[in-house]
FIVEX-22238 format. One record per residue: residue number from 0; chain; x, z, y of N, C-alpha, C in turn. Coordinates in Angstrom, 3 decimals. Each point is the difference from the previous one (the first is absolute). Layout:
BEGIN
+-------+------+----------+----------+----------+----------+----------+----------+----------+----------+----------+
: milum : pagu :      n_x :      n_z :      n_y :     ca_x :     ca_z :     ca_y :      c_x :      c_z :      c_y :
+-------+------+----------+----------+----------+----------+----------+----------+----------+----------+----------+
:   NUM :    A :        X :        Z :        Y :        X :        Z :        Y :        X :        Z :        Y :
...
+-------+------+----------+----------+----------+----------+----------+----------+----------+----------+----------+
end
This chain:
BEGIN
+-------+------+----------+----------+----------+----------+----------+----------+----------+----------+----------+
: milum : pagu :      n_x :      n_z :      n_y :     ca_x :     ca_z :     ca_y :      c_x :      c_z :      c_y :
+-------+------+----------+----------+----------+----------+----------+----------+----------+----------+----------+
:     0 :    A :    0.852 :    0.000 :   -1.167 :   -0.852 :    0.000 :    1.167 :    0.899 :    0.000 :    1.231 :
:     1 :    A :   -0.576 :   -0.654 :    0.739 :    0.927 :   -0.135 :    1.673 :   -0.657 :    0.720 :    1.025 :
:     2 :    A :    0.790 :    0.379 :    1.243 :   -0.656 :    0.483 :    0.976 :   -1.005 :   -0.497 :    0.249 :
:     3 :    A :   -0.289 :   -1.832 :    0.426 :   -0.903 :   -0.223 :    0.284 :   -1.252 :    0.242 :   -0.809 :
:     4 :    A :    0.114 :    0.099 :   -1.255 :   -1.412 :   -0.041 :   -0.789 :   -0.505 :    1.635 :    0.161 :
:     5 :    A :    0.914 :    0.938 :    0.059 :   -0.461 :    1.933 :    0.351 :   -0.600 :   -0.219 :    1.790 :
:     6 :    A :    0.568 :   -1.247 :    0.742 :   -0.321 :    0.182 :    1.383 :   -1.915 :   -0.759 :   -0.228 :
:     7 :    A :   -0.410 :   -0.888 :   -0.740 :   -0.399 :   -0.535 :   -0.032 :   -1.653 :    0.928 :   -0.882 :
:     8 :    A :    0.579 :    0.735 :   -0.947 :   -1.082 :    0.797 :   -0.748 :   -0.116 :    1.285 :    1.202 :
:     9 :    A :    1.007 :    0.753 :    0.496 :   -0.036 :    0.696 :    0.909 :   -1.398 :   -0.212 :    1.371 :
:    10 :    A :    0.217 :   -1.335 :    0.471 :   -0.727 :   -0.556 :    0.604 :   -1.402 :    0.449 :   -0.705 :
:    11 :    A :   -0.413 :   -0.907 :   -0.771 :   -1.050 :   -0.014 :   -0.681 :   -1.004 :    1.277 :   -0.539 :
:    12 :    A :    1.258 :    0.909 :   -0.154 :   -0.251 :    1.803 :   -0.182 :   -0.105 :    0.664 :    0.707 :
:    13 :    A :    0.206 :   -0.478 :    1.716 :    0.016 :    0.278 :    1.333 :    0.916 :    1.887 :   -0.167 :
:    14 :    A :    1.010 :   -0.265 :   -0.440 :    1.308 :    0.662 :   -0.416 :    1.065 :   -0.245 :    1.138 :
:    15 :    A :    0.107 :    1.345 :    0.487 :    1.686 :   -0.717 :    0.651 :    0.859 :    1.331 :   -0.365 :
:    16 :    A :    1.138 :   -0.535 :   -0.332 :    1.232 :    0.459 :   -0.685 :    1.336 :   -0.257 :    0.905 :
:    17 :    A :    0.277 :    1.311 :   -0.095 :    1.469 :   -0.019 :    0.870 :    0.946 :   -1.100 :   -1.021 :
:    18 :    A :    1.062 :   -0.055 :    0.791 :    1.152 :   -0.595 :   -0.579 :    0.388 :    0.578 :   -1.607 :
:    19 :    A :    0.343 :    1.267 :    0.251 :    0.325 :    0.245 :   -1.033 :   -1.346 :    0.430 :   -0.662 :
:    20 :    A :   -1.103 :    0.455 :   -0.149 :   -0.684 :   -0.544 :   -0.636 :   -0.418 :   -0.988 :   -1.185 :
:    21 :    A :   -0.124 :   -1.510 :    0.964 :    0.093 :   -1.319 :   -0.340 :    1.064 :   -0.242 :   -1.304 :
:    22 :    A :    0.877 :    0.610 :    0.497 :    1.125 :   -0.349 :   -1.181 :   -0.352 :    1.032 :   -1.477 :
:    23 :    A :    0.019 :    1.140 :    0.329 :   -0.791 :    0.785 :   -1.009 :   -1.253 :   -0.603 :   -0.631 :
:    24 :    A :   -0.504 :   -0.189 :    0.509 :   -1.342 :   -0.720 :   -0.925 :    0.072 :   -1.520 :   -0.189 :
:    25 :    A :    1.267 :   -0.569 :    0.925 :    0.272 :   -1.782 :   -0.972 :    1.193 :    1.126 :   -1.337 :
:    26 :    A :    0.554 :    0.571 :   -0.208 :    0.493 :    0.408 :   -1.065 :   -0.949 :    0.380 :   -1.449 :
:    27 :    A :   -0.853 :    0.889 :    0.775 :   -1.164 :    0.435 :   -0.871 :   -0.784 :   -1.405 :   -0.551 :
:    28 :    A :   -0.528 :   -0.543 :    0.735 :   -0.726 :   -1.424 :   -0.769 :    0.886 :   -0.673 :   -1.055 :
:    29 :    A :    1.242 :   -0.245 :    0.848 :    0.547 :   -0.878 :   -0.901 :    0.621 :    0.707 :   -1.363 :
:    30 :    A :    0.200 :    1.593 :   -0.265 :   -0.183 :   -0.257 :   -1.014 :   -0.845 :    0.326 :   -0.628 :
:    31 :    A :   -1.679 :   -0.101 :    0.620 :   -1.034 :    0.124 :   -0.973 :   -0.080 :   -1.679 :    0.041 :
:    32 :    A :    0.487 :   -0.961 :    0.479 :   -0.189 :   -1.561 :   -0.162 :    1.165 :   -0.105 :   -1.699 :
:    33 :    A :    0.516 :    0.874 :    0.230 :    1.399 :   -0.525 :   -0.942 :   -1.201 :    0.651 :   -1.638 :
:    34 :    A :   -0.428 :    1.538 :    0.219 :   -0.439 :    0.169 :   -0.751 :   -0.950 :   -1.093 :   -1.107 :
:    35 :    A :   -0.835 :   -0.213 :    0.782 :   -1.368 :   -0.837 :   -0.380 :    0.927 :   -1.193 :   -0.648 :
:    36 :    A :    1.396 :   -0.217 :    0.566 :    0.190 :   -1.641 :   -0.250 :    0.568 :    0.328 :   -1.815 :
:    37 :    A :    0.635 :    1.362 :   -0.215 :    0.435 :    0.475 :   -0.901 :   -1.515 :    0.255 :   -1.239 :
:    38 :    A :   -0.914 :    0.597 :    0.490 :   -1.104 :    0.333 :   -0.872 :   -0.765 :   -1.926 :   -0.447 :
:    39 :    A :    0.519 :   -1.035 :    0.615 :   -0.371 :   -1.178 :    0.210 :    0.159 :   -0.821 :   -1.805 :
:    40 :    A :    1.316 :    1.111 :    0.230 :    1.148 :   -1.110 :   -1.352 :   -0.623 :    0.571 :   -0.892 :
:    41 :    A :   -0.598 :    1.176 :    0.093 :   -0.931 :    0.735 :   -1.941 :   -1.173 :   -1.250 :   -0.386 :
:    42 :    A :   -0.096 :    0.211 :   -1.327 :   -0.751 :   -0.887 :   -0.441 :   -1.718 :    0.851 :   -0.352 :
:    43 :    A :   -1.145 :   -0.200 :    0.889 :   -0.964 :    1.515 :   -0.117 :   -0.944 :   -1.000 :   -0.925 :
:    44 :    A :    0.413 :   -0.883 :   -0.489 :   -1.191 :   -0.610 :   -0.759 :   -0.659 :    0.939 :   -1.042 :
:    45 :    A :   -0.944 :    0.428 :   -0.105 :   -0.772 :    0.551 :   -1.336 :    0.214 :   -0.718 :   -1.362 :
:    46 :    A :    0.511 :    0.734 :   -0.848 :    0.223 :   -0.810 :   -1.620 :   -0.907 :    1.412 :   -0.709 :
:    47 :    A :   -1.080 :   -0.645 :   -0.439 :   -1.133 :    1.180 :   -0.923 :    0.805 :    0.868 :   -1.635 :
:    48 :    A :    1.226 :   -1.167 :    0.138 :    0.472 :    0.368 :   -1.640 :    1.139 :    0.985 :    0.340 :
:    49 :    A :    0.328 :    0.235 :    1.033 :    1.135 :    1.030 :    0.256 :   -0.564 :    0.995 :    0.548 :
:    50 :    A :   -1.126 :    0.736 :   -0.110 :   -0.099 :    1.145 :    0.285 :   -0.611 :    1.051 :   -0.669 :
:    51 :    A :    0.093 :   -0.796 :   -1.189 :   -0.382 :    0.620 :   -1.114 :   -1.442 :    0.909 :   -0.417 :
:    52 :    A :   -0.786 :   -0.337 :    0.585 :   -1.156 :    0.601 :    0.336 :   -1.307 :   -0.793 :   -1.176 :
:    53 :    A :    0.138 :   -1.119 :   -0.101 :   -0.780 :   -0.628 :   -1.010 :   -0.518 :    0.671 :   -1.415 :
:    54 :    A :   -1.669 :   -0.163 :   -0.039 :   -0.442 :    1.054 :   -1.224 :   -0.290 :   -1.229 :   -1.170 :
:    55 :    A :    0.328 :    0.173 :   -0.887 :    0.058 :   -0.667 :   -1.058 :   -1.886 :   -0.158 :   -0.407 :
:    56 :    A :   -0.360 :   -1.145 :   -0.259 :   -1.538 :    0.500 :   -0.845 :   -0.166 :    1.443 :   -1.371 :
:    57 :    A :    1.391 :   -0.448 :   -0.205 :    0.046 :    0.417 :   -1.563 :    0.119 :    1.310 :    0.292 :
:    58 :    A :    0.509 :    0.958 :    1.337 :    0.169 :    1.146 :    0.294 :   -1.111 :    1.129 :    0.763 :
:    59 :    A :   -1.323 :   -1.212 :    0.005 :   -1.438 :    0.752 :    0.171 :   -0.541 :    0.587 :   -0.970 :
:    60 :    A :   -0.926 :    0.828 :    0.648 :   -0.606 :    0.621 :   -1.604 :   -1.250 :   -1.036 :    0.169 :
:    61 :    A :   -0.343 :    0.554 :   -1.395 :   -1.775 :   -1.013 :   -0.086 :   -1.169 :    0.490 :    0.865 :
:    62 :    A :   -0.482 :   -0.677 :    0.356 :   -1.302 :    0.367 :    0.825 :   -0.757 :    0.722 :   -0.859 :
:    63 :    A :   -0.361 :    1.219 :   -0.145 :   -0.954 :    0.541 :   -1.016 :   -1.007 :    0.296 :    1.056 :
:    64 :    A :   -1.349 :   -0.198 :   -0.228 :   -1.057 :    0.743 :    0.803 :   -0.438 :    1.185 :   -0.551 :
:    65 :    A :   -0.257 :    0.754 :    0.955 :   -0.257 :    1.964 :   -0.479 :   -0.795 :    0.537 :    0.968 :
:    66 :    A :   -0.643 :    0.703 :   -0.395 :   -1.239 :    0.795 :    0.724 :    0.335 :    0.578 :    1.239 :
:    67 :    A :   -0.932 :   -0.535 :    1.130 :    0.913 :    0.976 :    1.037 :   -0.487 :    1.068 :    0.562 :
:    68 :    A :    0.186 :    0.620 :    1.104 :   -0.385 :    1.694 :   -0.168 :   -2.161 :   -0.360 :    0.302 :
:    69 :    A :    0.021 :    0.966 :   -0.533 :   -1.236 :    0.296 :    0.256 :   -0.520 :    0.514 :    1.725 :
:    70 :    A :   -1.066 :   -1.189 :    0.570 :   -0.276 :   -0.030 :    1.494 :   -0.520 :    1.604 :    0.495 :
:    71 :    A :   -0.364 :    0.873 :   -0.675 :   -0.142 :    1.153 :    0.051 :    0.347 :    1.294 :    0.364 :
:    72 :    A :    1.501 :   -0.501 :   -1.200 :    1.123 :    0.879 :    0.468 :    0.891 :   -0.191 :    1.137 :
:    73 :    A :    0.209 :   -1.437 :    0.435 :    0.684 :   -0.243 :    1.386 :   -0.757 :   -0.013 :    1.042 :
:    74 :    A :   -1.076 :    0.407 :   -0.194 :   -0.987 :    0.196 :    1.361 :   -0.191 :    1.255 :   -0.114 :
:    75 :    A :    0.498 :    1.323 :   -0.592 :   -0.014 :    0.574 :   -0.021 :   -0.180 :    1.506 :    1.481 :
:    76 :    A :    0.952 :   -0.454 :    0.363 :    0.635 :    0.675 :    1.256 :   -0.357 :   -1.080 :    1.281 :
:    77 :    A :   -1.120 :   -0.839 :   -0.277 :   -0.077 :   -0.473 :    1.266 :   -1.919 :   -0.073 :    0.412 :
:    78 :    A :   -0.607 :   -0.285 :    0.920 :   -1.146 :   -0.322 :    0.008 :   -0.387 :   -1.290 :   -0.059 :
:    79 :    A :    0.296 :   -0.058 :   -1.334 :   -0.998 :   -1.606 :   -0.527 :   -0.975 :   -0.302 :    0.377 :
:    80 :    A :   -0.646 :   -1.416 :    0.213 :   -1.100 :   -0.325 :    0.483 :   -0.379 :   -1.211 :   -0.623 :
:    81 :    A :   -1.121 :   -0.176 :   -1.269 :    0.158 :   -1.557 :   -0.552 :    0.704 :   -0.350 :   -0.753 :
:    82 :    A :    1.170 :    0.767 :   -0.406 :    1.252 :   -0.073 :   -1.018 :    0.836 :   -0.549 :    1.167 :
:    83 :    A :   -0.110 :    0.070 :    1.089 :    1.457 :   -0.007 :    1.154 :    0.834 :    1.294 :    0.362 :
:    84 :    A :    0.774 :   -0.535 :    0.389 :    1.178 :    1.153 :    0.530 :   -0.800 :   -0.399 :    1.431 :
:    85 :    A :   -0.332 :    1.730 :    0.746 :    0.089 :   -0.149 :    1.453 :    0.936 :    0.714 :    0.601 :
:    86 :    A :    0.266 :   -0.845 :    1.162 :    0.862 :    0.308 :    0.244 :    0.212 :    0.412 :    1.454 :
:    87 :    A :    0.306 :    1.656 :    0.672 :   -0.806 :    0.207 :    1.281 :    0.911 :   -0.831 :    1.713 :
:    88 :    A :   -1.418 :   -0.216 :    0.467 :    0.880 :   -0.624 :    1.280 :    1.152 :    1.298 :    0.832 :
:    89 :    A :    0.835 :   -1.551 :    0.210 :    1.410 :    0.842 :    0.276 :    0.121 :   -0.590 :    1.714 :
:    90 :    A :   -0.587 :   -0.768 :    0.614 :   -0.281 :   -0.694 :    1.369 :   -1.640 :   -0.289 :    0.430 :
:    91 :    A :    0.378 :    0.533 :    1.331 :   -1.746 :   -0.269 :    0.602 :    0.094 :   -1.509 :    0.425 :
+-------+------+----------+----------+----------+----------+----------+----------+----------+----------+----------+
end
């Protein structure tokens, strides 16, 4: 980065910066410019087979269907209405 382009965003940021300043923060940019140019060269493509996360079919269990709780007992502790859960207003 050059003076002119920090004089130029400066502008635009309606920023004014002493001398030494200016030079402090063209130091600071440039090496967050150097950074980015460095994070540039990694390769961030996503590959699904390297992260090892993939579930095999063969490593599910079987779908079995099974009784589920009785509507009775999970309405238990609440004031059902109709076989609903109510549920009390929390905003006027």
């Amino acid at each position: 980065m050059d003076i002119a382009t920090l004089d130029h965003i400066c502008r635009l940021s309606k920023l004014n910066f002493t001398e030494e300043e200016q030079q402090k923060a063209l130091a600071e940019m440039s090496d967050i410019i150097a950074l980015m140019d460095t994070i540039k060269e990694y390769d961030i493509t996503y590959d699904d087979t390297k992260d090892h996360n993939e579930i095999r079919y063969a490593d599910l269990r079987e779908d079995i269907p099974a009784p589920s709780f009785p509507t009775e007992k999970l309405q238990q502790n609440t004031s059902p209405r109709d076989n609903c859960y109510v549920v009390p207003k929390m905003m006027e």
